[in-house]
Every structure is written in C-alpha cells, then in structure tokens.
PALO-602453 format. One line per field, with one value per residue: residue number from 1; x, y, z negated of N, C-alpha, C, O in turn. Coordinates in nm, 4 decimals, always signed. Atoms other than C-alpha are relative to their C-alpha. Layout:
N
n (NUM / ...);
n.c1 (X / ...);
n.c2 (Y / ...);
n.c3 (Z / ...);
ca.c1 (X / ...);
ca.c2 (Y / ...);
ca.c3 (Z / ...);
c.c1 (X / ...);
c.c2 (Y / ...);
c.c3 (Z / ...);
o.c1 (X / ...);
o.c2 (Y / ...);
o.c3 (Z / ...);
***
This chain:
63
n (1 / 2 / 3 / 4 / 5 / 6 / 7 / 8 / 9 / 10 / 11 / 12 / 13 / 14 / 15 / 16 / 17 / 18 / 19 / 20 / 21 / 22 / 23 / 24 / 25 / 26 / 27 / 28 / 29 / 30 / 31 / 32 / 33 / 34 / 35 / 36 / 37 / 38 / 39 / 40 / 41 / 42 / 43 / 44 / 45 / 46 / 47 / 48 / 49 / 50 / 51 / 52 / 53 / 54 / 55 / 56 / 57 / 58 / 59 / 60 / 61 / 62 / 63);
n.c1 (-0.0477 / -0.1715 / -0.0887 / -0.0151 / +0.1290 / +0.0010 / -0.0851 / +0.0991 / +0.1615 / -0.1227 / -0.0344 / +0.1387 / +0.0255 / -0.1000 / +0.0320 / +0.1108 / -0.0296 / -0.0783 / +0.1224 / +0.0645 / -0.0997 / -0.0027 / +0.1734 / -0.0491 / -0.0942 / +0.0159 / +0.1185 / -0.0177 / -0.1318 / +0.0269 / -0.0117 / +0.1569 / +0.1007 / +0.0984 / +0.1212 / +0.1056 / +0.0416 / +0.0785 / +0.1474 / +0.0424 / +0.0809 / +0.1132 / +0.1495 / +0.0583 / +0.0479 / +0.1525 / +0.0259 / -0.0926 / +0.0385 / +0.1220 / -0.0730 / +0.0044 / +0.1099 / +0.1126 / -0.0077 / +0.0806 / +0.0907 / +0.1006 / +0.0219 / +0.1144 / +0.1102 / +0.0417 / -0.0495);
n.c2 (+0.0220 / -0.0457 / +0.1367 / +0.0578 / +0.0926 / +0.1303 / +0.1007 / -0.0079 / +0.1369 / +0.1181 / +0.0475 / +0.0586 / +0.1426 / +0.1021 / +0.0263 / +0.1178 / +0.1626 / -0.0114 / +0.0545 / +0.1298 / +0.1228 / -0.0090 / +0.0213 / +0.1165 / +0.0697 / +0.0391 / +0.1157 / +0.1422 / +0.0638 / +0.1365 / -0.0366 / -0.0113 / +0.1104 / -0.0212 / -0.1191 / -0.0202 / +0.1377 / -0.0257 / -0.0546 / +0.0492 / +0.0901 / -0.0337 / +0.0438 / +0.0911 / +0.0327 / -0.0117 / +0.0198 / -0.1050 / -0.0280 / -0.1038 / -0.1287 / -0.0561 / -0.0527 / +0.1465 / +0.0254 / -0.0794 / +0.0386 / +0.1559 / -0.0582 / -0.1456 / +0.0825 / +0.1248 / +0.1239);
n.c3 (+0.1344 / -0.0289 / +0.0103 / +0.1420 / +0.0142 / -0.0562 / +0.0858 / +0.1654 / +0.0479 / +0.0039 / +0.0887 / +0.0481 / -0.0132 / +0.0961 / +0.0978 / -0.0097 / +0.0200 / +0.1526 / +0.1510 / -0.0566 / -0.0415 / +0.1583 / +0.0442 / -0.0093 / +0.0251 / +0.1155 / +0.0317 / +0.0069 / +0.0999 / +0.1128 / +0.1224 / -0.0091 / -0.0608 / +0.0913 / +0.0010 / -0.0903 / -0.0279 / +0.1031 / -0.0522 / -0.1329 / +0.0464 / +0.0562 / -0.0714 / +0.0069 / +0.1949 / +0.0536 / +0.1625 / +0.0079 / +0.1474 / +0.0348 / +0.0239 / +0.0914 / -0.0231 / -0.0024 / +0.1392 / +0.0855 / -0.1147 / +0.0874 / +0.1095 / -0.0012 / -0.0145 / +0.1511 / -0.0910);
ca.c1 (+0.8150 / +1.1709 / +1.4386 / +1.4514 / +1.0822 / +1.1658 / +1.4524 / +1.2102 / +0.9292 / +1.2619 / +1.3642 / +1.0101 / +0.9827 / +1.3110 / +1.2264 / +0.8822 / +1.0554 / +1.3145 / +0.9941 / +0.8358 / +1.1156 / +1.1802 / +0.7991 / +0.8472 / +1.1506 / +1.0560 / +0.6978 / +0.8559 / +1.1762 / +1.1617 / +1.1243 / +0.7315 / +0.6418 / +0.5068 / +0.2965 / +0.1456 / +0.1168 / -0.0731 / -0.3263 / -0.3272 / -0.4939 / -0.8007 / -1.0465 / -1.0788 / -1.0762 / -1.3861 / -1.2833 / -1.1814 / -1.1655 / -1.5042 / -1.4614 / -1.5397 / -1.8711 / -2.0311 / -1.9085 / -2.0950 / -2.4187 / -2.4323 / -2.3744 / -2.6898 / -2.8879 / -2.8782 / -2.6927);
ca.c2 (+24.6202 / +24.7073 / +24.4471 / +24.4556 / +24.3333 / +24.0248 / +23.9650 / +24.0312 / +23.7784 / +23.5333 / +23.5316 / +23.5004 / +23.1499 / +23.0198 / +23.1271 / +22.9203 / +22.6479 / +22.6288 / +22.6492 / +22.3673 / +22.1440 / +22.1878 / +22.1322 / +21.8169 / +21.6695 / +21.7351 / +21.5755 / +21.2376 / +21.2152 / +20.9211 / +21.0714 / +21.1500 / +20.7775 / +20.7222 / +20.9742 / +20.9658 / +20.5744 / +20.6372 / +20.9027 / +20.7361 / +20.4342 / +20.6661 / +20.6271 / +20.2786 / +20.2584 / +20.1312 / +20.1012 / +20.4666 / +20.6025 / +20.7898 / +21.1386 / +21.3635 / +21.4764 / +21.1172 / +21.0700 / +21.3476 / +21.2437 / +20.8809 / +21.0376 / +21.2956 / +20.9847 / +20.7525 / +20.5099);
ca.c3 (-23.1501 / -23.2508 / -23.3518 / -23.7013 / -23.6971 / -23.4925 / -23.7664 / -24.0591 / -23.9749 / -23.8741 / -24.1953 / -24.3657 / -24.1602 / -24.2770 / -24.5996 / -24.5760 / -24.4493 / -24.7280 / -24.9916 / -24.8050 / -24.7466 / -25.1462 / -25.2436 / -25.0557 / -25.1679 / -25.5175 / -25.4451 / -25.3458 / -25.6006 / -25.7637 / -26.1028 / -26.0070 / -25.8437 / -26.1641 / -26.2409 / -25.8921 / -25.8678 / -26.2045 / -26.0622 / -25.7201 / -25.9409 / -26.1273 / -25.8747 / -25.8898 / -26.3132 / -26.3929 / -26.7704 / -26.8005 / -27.1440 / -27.2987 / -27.2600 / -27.5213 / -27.3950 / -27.3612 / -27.6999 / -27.8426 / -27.5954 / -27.7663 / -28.1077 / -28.0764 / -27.9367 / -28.2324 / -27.9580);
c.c1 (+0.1518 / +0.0437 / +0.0014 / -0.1356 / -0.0156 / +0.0937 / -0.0912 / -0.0982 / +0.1103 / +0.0214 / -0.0883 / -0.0350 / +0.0574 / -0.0268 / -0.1054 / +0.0654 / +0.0646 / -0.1044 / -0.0257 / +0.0687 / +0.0695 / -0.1062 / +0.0522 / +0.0527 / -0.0580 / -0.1194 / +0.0694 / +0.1767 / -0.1032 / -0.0424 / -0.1925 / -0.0467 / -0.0666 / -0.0894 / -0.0854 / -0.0440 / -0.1294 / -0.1095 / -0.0307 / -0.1114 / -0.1304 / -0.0999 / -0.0879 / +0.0126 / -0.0872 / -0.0198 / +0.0914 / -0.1028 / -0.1336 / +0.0764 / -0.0479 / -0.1899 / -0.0681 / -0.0085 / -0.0886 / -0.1623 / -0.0581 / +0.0006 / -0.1629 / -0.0964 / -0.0310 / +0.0474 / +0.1051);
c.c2 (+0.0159 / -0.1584 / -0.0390 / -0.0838 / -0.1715 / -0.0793 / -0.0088 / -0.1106 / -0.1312 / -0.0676 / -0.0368 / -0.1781 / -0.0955 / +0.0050 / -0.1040 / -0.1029 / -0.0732 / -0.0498 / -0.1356 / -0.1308 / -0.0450 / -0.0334 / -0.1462 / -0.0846 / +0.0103 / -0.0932 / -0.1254 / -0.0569 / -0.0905 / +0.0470 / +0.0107 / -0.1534 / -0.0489 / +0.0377 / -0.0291 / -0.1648 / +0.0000 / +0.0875 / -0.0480 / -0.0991 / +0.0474 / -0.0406 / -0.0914 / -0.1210 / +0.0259 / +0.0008 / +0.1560 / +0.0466 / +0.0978 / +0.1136 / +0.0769 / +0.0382 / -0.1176 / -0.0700 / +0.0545 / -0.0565 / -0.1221 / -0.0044 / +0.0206 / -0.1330 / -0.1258 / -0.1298 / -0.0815);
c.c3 (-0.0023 / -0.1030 / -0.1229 / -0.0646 / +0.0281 / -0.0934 / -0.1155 / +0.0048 / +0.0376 / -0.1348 / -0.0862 / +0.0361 / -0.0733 / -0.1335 / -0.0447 / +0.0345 / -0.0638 / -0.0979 / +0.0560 / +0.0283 / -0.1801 / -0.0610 / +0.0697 / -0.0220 / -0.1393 / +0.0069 / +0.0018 / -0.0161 / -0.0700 / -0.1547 / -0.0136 / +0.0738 / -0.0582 / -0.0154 / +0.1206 / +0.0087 / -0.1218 / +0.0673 / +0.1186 / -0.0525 / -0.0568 / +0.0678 / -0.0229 / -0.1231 / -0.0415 / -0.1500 / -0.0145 / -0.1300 / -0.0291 / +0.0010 / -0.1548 / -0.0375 / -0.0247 / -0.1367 / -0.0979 / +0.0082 / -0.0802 / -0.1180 / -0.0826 / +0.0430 / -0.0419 / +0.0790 / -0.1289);
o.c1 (+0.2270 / -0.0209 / +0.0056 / -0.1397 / -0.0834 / +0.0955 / -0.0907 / -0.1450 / +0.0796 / +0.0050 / -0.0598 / -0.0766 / +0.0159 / -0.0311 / -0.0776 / +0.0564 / +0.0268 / -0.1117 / +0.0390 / +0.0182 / +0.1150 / -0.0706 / +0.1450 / -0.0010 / -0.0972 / -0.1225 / +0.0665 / +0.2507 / -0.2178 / -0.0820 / -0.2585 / -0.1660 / -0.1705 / -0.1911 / -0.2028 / -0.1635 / -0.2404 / -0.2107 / -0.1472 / -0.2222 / -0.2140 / -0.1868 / -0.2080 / +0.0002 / -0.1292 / -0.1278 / +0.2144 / -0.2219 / -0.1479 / +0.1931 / -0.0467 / -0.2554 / -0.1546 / -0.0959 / -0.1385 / -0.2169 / -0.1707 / -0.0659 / -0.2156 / -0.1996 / -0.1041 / +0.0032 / +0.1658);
o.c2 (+0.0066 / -0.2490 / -0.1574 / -0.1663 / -0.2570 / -0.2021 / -0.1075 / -0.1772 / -0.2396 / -0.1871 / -0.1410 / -0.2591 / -0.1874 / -0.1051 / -0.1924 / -0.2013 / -0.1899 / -0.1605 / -0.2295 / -0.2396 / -0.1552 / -0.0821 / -0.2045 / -0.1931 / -0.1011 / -0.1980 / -0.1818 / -0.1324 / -0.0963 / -0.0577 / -0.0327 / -0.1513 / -0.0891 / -0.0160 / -0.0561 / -0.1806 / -0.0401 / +0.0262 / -0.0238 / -0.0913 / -0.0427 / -0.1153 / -0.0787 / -0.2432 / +0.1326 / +0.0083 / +0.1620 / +0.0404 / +0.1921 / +0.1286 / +0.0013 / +0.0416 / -0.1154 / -0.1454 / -0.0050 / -0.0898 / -0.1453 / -0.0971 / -0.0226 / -0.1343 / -0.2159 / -0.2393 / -0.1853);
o.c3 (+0.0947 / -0.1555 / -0.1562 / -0.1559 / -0.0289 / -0.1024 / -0.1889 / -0.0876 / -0.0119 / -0.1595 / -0.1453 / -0.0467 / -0.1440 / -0.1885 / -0.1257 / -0.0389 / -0.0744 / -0.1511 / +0.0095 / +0.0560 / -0.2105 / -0.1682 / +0.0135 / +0.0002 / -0.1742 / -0.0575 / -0.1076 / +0.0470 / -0.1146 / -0.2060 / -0.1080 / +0.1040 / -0.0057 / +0.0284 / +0.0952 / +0.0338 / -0.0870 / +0.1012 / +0.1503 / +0.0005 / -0.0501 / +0.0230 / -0.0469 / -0.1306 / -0.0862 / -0.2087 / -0.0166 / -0.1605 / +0.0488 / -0.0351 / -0.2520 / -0.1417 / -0.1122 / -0.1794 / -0.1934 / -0.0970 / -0.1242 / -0.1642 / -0.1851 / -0.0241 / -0.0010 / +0.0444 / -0.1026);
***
C-alpha cells in the first residue's frame, strides 16, 4: 500500500473520533438530563396516558 493510504484511513479515525467524542458530550450536557431522566422513567409508568388507538377501541365497544 502506498503512503497516502495510510494517511487517508488516519484521518478517517480522527475524524470518527471527533464525531464520537461530540455525540457524547452533547448526550450528557446538562441541558438533556431532563429529557432523559423523563424517558429513563417510561418503563415503569403504570398510569401512562391512553393512546389514541385504545381510545378509539373503547369507543367502538360501547365501553
């Protein structure tokens, strides 16, 4: 392989590790602990709002 190959996939990494080190930092700014503390909690909301569908569902079945 010639040299400019070994610089070309070089700079491809750093680039990836750049994205990835940016993807990161934005995931856990403070500005999102919100938001995720909020969907971290769905799972285990047993009073989670009717959707749309179940609405229609007990409509259609004279519920």
């Amino acid at each position: 392989m010639s040299d400019w190959w070994g610089h070309l996939t070089g700079a491809i990494i750093v680039v990836m590790m750049v994205t990835f080190i940016c993807i990161w930092a934005w995931a856990w700014s403070g500005r999102h602990r919100r938001t995720f503390s909020r969907m971290a909690e769905l799972p285990m909301d047993d009073m989670a709002a009717p959707t749309v569908s179940t609405k229609i569902a007990t409509r259609k079945s004279g519920a």
